[in-house]
C-alpha positions as CSV (number, residue, x, y, z in Angstrom):
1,X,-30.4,35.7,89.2
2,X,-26.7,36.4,90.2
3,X,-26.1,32.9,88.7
4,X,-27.8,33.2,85.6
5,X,-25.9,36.6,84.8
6,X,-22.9,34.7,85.4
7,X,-23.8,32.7,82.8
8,X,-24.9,35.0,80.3
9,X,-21.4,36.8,80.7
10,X,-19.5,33.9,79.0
11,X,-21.7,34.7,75.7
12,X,-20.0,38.2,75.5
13,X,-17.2,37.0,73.6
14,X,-19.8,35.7,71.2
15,X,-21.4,38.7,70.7
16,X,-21.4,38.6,66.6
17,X,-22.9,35.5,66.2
18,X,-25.2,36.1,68.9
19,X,-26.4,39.4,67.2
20,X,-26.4,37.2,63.6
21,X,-28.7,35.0,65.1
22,X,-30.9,37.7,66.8
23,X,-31.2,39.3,63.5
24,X,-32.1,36.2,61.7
25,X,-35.0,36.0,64.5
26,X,-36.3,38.7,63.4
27,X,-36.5,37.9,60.1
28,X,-37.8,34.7,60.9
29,X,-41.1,35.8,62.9
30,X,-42.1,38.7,60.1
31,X,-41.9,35.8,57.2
32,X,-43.6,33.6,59.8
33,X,-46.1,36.6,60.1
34,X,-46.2,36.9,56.4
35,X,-47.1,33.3,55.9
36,X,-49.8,34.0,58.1
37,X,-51.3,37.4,56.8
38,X,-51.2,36.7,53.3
39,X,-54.1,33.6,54.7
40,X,-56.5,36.4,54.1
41,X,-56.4,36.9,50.2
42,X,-56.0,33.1,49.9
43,X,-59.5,32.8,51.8
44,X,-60.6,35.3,49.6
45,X,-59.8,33.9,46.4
46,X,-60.8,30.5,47.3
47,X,-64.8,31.5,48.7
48,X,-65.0,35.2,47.9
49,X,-66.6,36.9,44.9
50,X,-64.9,37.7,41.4
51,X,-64.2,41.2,42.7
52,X,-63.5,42.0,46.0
53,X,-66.4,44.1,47.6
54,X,-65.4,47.7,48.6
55,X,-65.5,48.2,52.1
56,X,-67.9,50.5,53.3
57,X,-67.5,51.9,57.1
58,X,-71.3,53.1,57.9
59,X,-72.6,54.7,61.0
60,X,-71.1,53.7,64.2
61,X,-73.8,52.2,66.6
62,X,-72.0,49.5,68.4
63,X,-69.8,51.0,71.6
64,X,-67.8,48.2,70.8
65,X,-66.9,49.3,67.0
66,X,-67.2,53.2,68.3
67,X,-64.1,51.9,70.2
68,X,-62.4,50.6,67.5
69,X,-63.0,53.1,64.9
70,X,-61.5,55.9,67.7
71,X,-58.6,53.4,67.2
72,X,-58.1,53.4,63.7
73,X,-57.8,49.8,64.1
74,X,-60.8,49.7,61.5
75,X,-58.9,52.0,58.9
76,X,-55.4,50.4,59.6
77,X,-57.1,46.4,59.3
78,X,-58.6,47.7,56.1
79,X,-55.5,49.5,54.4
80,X,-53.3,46.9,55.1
81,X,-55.6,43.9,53.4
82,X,-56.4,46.7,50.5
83,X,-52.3,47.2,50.2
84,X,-52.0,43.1,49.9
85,X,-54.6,42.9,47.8
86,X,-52.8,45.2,45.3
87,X,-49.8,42.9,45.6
88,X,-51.3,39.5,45.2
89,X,-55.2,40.3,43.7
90,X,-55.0,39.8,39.6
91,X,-58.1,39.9,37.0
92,X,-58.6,36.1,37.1
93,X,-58.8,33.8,40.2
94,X,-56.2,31.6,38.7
95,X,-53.5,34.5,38.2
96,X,-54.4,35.9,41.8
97,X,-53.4,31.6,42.8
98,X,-50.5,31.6,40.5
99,X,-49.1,34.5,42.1
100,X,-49.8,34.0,45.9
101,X,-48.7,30.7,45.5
102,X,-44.9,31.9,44.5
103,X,-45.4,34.8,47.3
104,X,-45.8,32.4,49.9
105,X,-43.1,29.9,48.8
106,X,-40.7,32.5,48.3
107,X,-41.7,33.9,52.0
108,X,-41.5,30.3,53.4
109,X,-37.6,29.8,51.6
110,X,-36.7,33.7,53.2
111,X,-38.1,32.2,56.6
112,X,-36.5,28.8,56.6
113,X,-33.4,30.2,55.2
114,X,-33.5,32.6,58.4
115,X,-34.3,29.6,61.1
116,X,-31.2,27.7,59.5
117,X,-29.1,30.3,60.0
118,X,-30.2,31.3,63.3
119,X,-30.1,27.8,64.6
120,X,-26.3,27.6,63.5
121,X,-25.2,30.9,64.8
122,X,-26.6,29.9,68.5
123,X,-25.5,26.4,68.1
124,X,-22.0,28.0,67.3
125,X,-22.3,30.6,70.4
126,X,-23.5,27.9,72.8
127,X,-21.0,25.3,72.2
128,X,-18.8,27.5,72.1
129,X,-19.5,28.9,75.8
130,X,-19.7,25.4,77.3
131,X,-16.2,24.7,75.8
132,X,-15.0,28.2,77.3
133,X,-16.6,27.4,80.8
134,X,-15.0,23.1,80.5
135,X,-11.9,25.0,80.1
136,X,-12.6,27.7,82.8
137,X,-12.6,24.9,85.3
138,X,-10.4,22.6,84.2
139,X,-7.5,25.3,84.2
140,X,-8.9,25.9,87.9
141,X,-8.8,23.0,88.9
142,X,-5.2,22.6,88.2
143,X,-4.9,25.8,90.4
144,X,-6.4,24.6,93.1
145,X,-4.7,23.1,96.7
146,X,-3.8,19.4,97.3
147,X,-6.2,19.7,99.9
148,X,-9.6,20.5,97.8
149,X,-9.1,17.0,96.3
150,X,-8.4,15.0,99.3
151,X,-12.5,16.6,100.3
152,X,-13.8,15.9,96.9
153,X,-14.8,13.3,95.0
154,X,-13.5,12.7,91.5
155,X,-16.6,11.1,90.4
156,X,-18.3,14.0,91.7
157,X,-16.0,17.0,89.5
158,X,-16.1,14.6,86.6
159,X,-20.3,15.1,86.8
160,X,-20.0,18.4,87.2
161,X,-17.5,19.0,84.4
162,X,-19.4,17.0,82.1
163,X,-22.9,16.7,83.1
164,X,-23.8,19.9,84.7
165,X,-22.1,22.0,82.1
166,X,-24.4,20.4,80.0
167,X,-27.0,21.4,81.5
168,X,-25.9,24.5,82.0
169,X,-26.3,24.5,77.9
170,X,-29.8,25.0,78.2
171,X,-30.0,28.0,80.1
172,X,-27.9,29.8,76.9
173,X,-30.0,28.3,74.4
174,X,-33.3,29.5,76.9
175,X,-32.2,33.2,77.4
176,X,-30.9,33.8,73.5
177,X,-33.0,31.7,71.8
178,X,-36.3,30.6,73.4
179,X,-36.5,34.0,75.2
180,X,-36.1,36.2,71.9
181,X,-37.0,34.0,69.0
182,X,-40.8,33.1,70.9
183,X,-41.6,36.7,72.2
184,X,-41.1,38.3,68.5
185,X,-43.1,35.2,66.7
186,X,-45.8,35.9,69.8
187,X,-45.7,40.1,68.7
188,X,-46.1,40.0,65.3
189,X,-48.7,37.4,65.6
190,X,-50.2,39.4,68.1
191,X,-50.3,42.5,66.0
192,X,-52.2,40.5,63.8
193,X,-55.1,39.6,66.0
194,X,-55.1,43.0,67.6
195,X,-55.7,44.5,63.9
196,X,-58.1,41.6,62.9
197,X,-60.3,42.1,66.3
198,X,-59.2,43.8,69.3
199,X,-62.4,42.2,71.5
200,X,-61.3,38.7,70.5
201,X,-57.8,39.2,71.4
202,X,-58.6,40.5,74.5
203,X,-61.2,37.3,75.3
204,X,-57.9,35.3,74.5
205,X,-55.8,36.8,77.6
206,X,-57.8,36.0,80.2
207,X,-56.6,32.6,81.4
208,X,-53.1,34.3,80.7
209,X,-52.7,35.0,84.7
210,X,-53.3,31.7,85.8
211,X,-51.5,30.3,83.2
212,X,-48.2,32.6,84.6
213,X,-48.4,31.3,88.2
214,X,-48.5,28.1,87.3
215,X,-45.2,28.2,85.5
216,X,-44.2,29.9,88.1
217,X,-44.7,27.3,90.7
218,X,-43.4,24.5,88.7
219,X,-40.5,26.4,87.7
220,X,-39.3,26.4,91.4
221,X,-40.2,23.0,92.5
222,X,-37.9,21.5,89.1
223,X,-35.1,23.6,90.3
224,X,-34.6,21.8,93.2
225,X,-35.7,18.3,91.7
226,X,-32.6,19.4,89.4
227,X,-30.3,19.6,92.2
228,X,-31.1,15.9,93.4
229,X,-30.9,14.6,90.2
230,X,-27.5,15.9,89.3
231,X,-26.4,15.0,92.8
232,X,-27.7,11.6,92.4
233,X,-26.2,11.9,89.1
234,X,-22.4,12.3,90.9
235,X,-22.9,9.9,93.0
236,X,-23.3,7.6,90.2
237,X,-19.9,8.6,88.4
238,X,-18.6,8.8,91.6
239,X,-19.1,4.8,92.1
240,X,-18.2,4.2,88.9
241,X,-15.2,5.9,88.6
242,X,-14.1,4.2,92.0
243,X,-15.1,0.4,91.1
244,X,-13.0,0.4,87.9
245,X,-10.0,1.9,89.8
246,X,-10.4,-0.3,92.4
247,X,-11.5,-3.8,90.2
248,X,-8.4,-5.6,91.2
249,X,-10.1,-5.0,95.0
250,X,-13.3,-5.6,94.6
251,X,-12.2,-9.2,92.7
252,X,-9.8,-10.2,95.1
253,X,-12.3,-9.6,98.2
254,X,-15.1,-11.6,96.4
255,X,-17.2,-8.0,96.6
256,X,-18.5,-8.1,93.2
257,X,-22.3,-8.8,94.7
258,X,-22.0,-6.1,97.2
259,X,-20.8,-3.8,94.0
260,X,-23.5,-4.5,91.7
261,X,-26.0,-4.2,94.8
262,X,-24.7,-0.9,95.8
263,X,-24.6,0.7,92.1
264,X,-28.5,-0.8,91.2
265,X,-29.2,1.0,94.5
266,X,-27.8,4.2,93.1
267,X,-29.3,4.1,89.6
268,X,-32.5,3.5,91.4
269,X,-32.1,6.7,93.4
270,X,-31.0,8.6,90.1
271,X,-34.1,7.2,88.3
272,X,-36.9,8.2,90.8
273,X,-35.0,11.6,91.2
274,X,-35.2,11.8,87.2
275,X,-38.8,11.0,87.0
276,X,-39.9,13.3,89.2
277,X,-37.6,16.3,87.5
278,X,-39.4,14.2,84.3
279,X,-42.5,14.3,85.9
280,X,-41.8,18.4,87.0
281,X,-40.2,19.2,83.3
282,X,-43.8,17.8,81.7
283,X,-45.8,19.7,83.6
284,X,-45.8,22.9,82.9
285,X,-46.4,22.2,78.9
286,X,-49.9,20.2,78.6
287,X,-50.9,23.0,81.3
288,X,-50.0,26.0,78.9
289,X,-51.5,24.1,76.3
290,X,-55.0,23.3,77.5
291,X,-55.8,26.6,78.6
292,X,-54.7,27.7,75.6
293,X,-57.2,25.2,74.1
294,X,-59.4,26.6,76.3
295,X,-59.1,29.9,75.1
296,X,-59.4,29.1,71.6
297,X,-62.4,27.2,71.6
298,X,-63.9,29.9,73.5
299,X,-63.3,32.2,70.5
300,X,-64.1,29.9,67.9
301,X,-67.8,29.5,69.9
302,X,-68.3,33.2,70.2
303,X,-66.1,34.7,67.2
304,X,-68.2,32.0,65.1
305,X,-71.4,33.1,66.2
306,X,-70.5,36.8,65.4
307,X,-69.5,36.1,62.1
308,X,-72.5,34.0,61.3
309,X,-74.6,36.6,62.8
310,X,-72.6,39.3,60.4
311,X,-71.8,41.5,63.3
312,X,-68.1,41.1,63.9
313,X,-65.6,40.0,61.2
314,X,-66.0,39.3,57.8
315,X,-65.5,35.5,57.4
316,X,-61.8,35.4,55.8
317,X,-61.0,38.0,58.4
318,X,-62.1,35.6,61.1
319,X,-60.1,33.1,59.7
320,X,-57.1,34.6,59.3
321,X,-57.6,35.4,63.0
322,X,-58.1,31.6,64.4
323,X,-54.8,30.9,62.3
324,X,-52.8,33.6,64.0
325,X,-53.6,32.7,67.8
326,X,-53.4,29.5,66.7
327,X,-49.6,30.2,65.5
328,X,-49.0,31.5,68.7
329,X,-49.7,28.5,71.0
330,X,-46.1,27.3,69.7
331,X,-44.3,29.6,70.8
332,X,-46.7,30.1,74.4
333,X,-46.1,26.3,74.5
334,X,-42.4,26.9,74.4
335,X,-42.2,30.1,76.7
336,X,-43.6,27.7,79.3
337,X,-40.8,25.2,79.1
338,X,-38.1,28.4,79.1
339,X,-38.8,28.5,83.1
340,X,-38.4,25.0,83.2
341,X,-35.0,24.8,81.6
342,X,-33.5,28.0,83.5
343,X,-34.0,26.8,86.6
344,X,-32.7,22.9,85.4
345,X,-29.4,25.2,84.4
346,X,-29.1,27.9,87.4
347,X,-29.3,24.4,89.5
348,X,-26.4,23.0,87.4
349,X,-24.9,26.3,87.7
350,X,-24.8,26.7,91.3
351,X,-23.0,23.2,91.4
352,X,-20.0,24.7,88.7
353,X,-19.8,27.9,90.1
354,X,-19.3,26.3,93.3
355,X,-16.0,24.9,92.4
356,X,-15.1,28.2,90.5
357,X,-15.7,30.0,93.3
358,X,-13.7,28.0,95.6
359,X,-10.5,29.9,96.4
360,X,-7.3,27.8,96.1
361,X,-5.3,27.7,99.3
362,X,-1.4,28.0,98.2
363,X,-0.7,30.8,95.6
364,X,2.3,33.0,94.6
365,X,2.5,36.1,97.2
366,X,2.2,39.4,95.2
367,X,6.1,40.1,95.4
368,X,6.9,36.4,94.9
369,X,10.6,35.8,92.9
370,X,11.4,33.4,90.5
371,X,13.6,30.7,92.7
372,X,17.2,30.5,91.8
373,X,19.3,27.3,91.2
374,X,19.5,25.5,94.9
375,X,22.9,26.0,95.8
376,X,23.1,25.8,99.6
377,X,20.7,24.3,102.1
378,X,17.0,23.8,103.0
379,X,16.0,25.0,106.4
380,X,12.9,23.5,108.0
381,X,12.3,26.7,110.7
382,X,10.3,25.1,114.0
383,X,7.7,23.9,111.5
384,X,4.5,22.8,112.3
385,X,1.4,21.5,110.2
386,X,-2.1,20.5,110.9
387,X,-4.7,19.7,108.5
388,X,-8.2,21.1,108.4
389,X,-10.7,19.4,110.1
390,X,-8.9,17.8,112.4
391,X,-7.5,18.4,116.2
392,X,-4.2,17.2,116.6
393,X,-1.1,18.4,114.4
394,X,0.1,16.2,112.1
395,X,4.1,17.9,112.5
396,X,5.3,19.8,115.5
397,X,8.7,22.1,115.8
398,X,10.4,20.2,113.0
399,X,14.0,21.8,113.6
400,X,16.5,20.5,109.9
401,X,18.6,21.4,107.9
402,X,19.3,19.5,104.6
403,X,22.5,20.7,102.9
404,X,22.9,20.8,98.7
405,X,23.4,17.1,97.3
406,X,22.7,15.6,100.4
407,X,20.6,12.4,100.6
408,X,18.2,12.4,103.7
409,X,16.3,9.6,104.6
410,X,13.0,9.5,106.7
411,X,11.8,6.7,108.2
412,X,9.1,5.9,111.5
413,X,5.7,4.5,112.1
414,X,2.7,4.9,109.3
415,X,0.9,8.1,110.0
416,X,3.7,9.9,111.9
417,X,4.3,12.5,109.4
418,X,6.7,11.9,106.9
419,X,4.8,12.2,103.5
420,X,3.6,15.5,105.0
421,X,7.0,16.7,105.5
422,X,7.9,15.7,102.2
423,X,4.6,17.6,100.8
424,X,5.7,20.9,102.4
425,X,8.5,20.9,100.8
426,X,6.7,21.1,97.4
427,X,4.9,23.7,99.0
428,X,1.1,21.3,98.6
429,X,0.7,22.7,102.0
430,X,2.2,25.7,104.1
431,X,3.1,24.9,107.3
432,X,0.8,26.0,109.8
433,X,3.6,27.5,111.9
434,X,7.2,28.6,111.2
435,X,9.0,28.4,107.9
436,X,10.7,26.5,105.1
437,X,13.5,28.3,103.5
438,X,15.9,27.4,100.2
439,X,18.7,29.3,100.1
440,X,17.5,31.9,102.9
441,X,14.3,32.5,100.7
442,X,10.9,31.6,102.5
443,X,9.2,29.2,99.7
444,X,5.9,31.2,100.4
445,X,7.8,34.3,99.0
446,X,9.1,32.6,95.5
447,X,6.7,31.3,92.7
448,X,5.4,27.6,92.6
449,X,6.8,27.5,89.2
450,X,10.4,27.9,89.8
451,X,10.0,25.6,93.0
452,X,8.6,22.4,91.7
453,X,10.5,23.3,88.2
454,X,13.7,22.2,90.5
455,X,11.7,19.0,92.1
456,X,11.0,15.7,90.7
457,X,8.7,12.9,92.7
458,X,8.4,9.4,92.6
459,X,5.8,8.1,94.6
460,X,4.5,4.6,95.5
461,X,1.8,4.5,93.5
462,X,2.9,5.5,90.2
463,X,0.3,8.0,87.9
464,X,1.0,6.9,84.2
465,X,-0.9,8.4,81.2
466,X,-3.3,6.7,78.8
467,X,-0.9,7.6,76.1
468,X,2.6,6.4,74.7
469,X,6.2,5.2,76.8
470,X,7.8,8.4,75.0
471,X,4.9,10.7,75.5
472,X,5.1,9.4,79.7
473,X,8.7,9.8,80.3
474,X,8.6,13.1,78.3
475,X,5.5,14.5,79.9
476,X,4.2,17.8,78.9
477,X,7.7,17.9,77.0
478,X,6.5,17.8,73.1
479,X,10.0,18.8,71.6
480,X,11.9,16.4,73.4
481,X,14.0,14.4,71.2
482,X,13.7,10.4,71.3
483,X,17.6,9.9,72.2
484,X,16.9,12.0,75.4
485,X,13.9,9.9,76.1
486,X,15.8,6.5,75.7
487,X,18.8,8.2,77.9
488,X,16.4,8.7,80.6
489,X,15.4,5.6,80.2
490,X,18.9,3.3,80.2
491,X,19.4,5.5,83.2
492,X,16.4,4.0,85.2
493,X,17.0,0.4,83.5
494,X,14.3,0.1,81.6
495,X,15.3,0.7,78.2
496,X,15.6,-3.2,78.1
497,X,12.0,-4.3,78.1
498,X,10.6,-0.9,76.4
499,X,12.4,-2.2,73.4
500,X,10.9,-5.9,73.7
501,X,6.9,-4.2,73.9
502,X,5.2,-4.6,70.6
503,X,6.1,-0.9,69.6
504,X,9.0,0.1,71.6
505,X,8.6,3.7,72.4
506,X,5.7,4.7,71.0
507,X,3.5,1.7,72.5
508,X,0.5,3.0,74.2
509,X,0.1,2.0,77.9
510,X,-3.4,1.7,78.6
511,X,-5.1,3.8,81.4
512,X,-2.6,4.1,84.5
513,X,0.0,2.1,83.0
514,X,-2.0,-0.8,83.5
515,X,-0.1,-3.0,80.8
516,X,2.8,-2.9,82.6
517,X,4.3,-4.8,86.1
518,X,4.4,-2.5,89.0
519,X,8.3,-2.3,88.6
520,X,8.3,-1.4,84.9
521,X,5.5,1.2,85.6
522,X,8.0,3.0,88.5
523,X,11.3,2.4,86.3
524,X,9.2,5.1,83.8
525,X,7.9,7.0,86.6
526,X,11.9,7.5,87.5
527,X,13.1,7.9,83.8
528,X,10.3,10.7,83.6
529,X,12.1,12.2,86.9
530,X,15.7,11.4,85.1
531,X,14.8,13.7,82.1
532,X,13.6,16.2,84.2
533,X,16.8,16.8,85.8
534,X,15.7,18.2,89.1
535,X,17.8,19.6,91.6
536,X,15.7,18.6,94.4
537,X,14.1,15.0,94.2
538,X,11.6,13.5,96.7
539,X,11.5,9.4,96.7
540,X,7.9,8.2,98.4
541,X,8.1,4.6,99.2
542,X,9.1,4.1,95.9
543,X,10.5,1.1,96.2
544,X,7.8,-0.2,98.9
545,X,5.1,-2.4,96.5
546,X,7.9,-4.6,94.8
547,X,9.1,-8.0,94.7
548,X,12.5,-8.6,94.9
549,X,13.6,-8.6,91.8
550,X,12.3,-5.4,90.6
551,X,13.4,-3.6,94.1
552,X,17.2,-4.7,93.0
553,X,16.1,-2.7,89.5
554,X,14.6,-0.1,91.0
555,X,16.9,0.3,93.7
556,X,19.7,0.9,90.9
557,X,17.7,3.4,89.0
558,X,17.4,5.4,91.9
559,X,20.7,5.2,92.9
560,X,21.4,6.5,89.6
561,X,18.7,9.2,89.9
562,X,19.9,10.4,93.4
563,X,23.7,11.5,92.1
564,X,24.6,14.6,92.5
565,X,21.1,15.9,93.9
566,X,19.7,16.5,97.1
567,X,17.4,13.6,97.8
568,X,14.6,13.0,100.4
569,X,13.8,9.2,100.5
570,X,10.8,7.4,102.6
571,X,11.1,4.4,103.4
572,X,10.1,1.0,105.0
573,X,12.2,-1.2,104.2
574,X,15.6,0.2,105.9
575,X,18.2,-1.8,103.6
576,X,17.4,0.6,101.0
577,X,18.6,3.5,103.2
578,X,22.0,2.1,104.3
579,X,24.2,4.8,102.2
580,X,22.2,7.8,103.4
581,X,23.8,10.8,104.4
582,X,21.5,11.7,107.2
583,X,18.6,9.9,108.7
584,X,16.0,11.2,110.8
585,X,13.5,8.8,112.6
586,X,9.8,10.6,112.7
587,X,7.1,9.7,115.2
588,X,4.0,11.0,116.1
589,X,4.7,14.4,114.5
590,X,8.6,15.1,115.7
591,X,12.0,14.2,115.0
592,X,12.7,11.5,118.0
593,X,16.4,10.5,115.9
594,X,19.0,12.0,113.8
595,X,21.9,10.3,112.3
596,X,23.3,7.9,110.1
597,X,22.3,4.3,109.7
598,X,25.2,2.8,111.7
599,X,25.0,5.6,114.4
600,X,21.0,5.2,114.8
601,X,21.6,1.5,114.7
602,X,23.7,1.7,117.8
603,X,21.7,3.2,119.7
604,X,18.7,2.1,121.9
605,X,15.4,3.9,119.6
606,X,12.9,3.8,117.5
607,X,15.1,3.0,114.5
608,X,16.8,0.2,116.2
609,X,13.4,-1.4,116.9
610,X,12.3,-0.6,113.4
611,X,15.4,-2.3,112.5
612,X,14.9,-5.3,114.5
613,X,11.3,-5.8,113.6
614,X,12.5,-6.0,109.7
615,X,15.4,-8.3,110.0
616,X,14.7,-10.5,113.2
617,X,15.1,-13.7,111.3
């Protein structure tokens, strides 16, 4: 229930349209119930007498009718036909045709006028939540830690963005359409049946129990059938999403087979999981339905008899009756799918809510400043960092100092720690223990904005945008001005072959970049850095994936990049490192060297093995 109401609060901004539509509802089941009533006169002119026969109310024998005339129900069913009568009845049968015929069209253009109007104003409301509550956790998502999406799968939040929101869809249109729109048509044709024959009505609600419980029951067992679909579901994006990233892999290791094997095993488990929600979903329907059957051929036996025997309803009335619980197995019908789709969105809905309610680990402190300008030094305080999960820290007591415009390199064994340093530097993690500081200010006490607003990262594996060269070095920039973009990019060298793609600039470069080589796609990545103009700049193996030629390119770029800032560089290859100001040698969580690259060269460590290893030849 808490789920659902967490749904139905996203409408509230939407309240106009929703009460638009719930007006139009109304309107819609009274003309339906119109179209229905006015059944009677029509019977009447079509196999009654010339004049309609007074009614005449003798004495009460039946306890039955003693019942009903206590009730007024005979007095009210007989004012209300003698009031239509003295709308529609005229002196001929043809006129009394004539004029119920433009009655019931004008009722039936009032009532579709109404549905039209009613489905728009929902449709309007609904898509409108699902786009507020896409939004809701996209912009989340972007406030979430590093961490939550090293645990989660992408397929997985793609699903849920797309897919279970969707679903999710259901439950809006259930509660504020299905759940008012059915109930009213099911009242005012219930009113009608009541006034026709109370005894009759009352034979029609006695499978109405067992009917309800076995809703009920199905109801719960498609909520969780819903679950495993839309898990099955994300596993299937999941795959997806990670075969096309990772064609060039899967071709080069031969592994399409073992692909296509592993995906038809997937969509199998996704299909049997959506035929039994299928299966579940159909069930409750053909149920509802027979026993509503049920019920009305039980009427129609005994109601039929009645009337043939005289004793019960006058024949128009009895047919006026059958038409009005007929008119409400629709809406019954419906009412027993509204379960059905609930549960299918509360399922979805735990899934969304799960990642809304998921608590992002690095936020601004309540006092948190605006960082000033870097002007002195960063101060790594006896840091220490170990990620969730697992035992041993990843850093321990990590003891530097890195003054302004200083270019520090970091080098060591994979896995020793020094893309972690790097990361706590953009504050992706806290450390677990001590502090960071810039300037003397403790970056868990100033706002993420004005920290990475000063930083600018180049990684190995460079994230370009399906979008243009311009729009990729200028990211999220949109008044940038094109001379600024090409600056940036002369200052990376890679103004050269921009100019030589098919439109220059404002070529599009396919999803990641993937019509460029791997050193064009990182000379943008550092023009984008360029025009940034950070103060503080972080270099990731940046130069790591390339050939020889593009390192040289790169190389400069950076170079050019890492004047006048303060720099941390990663790298493997140590010739790239040579002009360093500091370097400090990393292993197995600690700083084992500091120095330059001819005073760590010199001496008997890690970075002289390192060394070694790289130019032994």
């Amino acid at each position: 229930m808490n789920q659902y109401l967490r749904i139905l609060s996203y409408v509230k901004p939407y309240w106009k349209f929703m009460a638009g539509a719930m007006l139009c509802m109304v309107c819609f089941a009274v003309t339906s119930s119109a179209t229905v009533w006015v059944a009677l006169p029509f019977f009447q002119t079509l196999f009654g007498e010339e004049e309609a026969p007074t009614v005449q109310i003798g004495p009460i024998t039946d306890s039955a009718a003693r019942l009903e005339a206590r009730t007024g129900l005979v007095g009210l069913r007989e004012a209300l036909k003698q009031k239509t009568n003295e709308l529609i009845v005229r002196p001929t049968k043809e006129a009394t045709l004539l004029r119920l015929c433009v009655i019931i069209f004008i009722v039936l253009v009032i009532k579709n006028l109404s549905g039209y109007f009613q489905a728009f104003l929902m449709a309007y409301a609904e898509n409108g939540v699902i786009r507020d509550l896409r939004n809701h956790i996209y912009t989340h998502l972007h406030r979430l830690s590093l961490s939550y999406f090293h645990q989660e799968r992408t397929g997985e939040l793609i699903s849920r963005i797309s897919y279970d929101v969707m679903k999710i869809n259901g439950t809006i249109s259930a509660a504020f359409g299905t759940l008012i729109k059915e109930p009213l048509l099911i009242l005012v044709h219930l009113a009608i049946i009541i006034i026709l024959s109370w005894q009759l009505t009352l034979m029609s609600f006695i499978l109405l129990p067992f009917s309800i419980l076995i809703i009920t029951t199905v109801g719960k067992k498609l909520r969780k059938s819903s679950t495993i679909s839309q898990e099955a579901m994300a596993d299937l994006t999941s795959t997806l999403q990670e075969t096309v990233a990772g064609i060039r892999v899967v071709k080069a290791f031969s592994m399409e087979s073992f692909e296509i094997r592993k995906f038809q095993r997937q969509t199998n488990a996704y299909f049997k999981s959506l035929l039994r929600l299928t299966q579940m979903h159909n069930l409750a329907s053909p149920i509802t339905e027979t026993l509503g059957g049920v019920v009305g051929l039980s009427i129609l036996w005994y109601g039929g008899r009645q009337v043939m025997a005289g004793d019960l309803l006058a024949p128009e009335d009895f047919l006026t009756f059958f038409l009005a619980l007929f008119s409400m197995l629709k809406p019954i019908k419906e009412l027993g799918q509204v379960n059905n789709r609930i549960q299918e969105g509360i399922a979805a809905a735990d899934r969304v809510f799960e990642i809304l309610d998921t608590v992002p680990e690095i936020v601004d402190a309540p006092d948190a400043v605006d960082l000033l300008a870097m002007k002195d030094s960063i101060k790594f305080n006896r840091i220490s960092f170990q990620y969730k999960g697992l035992a041993a820290r990843v850093l321990e007591h990590i003891e530097l100092t890195v003054h302004a415009g200083e270019i520090i390199a970091i080098v060591g064994p994979s896995g020793g720690g020094k893309s972690t340093l790097v990361d706590l530097v953009a504050r992706f993690y806290d450390p677990t223990e001590g502090s960071i500081e810039i300037d003397g200010q403790d970056l868990r006490m100033v706002t993420l904005s004005s920290l990475r607003q000063q930083m600018g990262i180049v990684t190995q594996e460079v994230i370009l945008f399906n979008d243009t060269v311009r729009n990729n070095i200028a990211y999220g920039e949109e008044k940038i001005k094109l001379d600024q973009v090409r600056s940036a990019a002369l200052a990376a060298n890679a103004d050269e072959f921009i100019m030589q793609l098919p439109d220059g600039y404002d070529t599009g470069l396919g999803e990641r970049g993937v019509r460029l080589s791997g050193g064009q796609r990182q000379r943008i990545a550092i023009a984008r850095a360029i025009l940034k103009d950070p103060l503080i700049l972080i270099l990731d193996e940046a130069t790591s994936a390339l050939d020889t030629e593009s390192e040289l390119l790169v190389q400069e770029a950076i170079d050019q990049l890492m004047k006048g800032r303060t720099a941390f560089v990663i790298a493997h290859r140590l010739s790239t490192i040579q002009n360093a100001d500091k370097v400090i040698v990393i292993d197995h969580g600690r700083i084992v060297q500091t120095g330059t690259h001819d005073t760590l060269l010199a001496e008997d460590g890690l970075y002289q093995k390192l060394y070694q290893l790289q130019f032994r030849d």
